[in-house]
C-alpha positions as MATLAB code, in Angstrom:
seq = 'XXXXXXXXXXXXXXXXXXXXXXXXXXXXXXXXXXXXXXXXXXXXXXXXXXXXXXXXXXXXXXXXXXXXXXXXXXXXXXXXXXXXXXXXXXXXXXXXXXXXXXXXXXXXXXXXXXXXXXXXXXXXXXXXXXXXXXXXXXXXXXXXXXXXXXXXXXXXXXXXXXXXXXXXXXXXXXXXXXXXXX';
ca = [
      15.959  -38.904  -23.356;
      12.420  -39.094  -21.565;
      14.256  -36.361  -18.705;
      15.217  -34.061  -21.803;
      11.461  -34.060  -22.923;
      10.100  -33.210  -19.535;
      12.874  -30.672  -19.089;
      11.125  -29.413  -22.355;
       7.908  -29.934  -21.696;
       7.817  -27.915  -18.280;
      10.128  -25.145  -19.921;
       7.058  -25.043  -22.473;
       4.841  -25.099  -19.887;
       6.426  -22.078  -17.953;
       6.958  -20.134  -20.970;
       3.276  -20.154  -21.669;
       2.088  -19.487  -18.274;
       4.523  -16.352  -18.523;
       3.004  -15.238  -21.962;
      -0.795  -15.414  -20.761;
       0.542  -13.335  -17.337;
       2.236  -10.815  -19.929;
      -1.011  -10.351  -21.989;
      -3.332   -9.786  -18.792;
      -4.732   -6.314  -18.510;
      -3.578   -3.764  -15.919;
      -6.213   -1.451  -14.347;
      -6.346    1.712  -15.933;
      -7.389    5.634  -14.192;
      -7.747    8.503  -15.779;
      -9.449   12.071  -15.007;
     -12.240   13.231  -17.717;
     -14.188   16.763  -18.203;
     -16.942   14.809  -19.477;
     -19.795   11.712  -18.403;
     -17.949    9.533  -21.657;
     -14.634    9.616  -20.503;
     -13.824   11.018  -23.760;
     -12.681   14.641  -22.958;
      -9.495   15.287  -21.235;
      -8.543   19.174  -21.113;
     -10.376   21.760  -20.583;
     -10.729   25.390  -22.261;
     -11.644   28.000  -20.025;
     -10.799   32.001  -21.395;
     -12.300   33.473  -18.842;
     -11.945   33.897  -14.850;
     -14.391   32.161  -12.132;
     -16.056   29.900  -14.908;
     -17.721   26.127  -13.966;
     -16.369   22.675  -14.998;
     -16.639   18.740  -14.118;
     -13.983   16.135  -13.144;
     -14.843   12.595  -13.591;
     -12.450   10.153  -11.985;
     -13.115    6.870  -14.401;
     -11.339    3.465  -14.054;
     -11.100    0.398  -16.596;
     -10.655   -2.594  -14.275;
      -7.873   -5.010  -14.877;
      -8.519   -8.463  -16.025;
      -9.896   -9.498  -12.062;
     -12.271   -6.761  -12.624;
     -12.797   -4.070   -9.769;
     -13.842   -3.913   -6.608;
     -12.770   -0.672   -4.329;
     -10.517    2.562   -5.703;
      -8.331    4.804   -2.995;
      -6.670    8.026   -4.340;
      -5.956   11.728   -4.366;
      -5.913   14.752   -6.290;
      -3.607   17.400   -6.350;
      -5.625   20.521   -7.236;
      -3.561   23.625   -8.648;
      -4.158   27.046   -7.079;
      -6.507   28.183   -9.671;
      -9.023   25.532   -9.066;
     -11.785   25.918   -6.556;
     -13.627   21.981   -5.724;
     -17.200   22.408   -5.068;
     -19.705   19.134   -4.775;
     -18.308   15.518   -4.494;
     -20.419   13.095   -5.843;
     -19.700    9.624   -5.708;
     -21.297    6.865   -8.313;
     -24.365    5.524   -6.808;
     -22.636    2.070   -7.040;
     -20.194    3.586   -4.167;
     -21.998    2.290   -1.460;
     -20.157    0.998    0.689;
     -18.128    3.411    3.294;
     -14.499    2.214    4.048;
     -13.590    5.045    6.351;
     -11.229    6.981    3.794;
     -10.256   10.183    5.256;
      -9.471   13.286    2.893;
      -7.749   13.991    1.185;
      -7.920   10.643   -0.088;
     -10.813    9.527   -2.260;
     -12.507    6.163   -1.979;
     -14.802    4.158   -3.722;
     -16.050    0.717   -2.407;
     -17.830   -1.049   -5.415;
     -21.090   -3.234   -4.426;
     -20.680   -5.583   -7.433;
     -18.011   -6.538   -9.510;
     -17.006   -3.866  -12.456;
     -15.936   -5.277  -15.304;
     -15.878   -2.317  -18.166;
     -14.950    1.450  -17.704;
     -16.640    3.313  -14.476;
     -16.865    6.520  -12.514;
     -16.299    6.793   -9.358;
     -16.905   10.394   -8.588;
     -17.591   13.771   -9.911;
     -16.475   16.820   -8.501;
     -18.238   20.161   -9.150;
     -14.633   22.599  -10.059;
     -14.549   26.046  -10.533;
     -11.725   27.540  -12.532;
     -10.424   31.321  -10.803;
      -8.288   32.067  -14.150;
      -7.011   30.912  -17.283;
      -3.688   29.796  -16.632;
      -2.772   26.416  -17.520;
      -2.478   23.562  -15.115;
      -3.392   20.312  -14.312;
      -5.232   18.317  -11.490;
      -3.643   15.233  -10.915;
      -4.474   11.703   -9.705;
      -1.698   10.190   -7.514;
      -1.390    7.875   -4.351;
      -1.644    8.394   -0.891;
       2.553    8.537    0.373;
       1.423    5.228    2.605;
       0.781    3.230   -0.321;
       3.728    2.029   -2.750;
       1.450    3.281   -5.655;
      -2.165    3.932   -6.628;
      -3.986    0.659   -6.086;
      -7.277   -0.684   -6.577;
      -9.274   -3.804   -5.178;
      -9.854   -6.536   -7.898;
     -12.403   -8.650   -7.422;
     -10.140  -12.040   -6.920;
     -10.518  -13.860   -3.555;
      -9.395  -11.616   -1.182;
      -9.833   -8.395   -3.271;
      -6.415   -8.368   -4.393;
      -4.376   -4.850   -4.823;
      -3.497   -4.369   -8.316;
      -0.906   -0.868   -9.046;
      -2.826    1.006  -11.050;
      -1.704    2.708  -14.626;
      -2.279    6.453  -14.890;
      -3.459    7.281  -18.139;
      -3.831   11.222  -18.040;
      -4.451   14.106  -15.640;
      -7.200   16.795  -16.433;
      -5.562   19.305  -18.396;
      -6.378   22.779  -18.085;
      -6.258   25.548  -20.608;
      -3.270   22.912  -22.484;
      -3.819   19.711  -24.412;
      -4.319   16.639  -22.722;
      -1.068   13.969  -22.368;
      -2.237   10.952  -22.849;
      -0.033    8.633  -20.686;
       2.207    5.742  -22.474;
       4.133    2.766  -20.728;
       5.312   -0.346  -22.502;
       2.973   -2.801  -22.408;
       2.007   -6.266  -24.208;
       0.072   -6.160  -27.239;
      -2.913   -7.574  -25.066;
      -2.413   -5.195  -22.742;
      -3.037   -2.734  -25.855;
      -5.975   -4.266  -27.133;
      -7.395   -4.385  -23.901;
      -8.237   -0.822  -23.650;
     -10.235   -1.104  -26.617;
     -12.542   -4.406  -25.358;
];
């Protein structure tokens, strides 16, 4: 009897340890037109016309630490001035076209990393994308656990161009959910 209730009790035990791991918080990326991470497509009608791209991360539950990634830039975008968050401070030695961030504190809540000066050639639609470098399994970001951890990253939309913005869906936990919104 007393091995069927420890057979229980550590089942119990597992199954709870597996429910708070399912209802930790992923880091999130995303590419924005605007300084709120609100804005995710831009309109352009005409030829040769200015724009911004904000590269903005919500950490993970371990918060963040350091970002690596890359754009893919379609033909009809020109990229003008890179500027990195003043918080990037710390060089890493990323060579382009990758794009790295290393973090001086711990983030916690949403952030930019950079902002890149674009110039639009003509209105056809497209979209710049954030993907990985081909050495890495996936986009990853440092958390700010001992030993700065790599956590895979979740895409949540490209910059849309002349189209509506996709806003990216996976399945996730219900605390994963309501962690986008903390």
């Amino acid at each position: 009897m007393k091995r069927i209730a420890l057979v229980l009790a550590v089942g119990a035990a597992l199954l709870a340890i597996a429910a708070s791991r399912a209802e930790s918080r992923r880091p999130y990326a995303g590419l924005y037109a605007d300084a709120e991470h609100w804005d995710c497509d831009v309109f352009i009608s005409g030829g040769f016309m200015p724009f911004q791209l904000y590269v903005w991360w919500l950490p993970g539950d371990e918060g963040l630490m350091a970002t690596v990634h890359r754009l893919e830039i379609p033909p009809n975008v020109i990229v003008g001035t890179l500027t990195s968050n003043p918080n990037c401070g710390i060089a890493i030695g990323c060579m382009p076209p990758d794009v790295c961030c290393s973090l001086m504190s711990c983030h916690t809540d949403w952030t930019w990393t950079h902002r890149i000066d674009c110039y639009l050639t003509d209105a056809n639609p497209s979209f710049i994308r954030m993907t990985h470098n081909p050495l890495d399994p996936a986009l990853l970001a440092a958390s700010c656990s001992p030993g700065y951890l790599a956590e895979e990253v979740v895409v949540l939309n490209h910059l849309a161009i002349n189209q509506a913005c996709v806003i990216s869906t996976e399945s996730a936990s219900w605390g994963a959910i309501k962690g986008l919104y903390r």
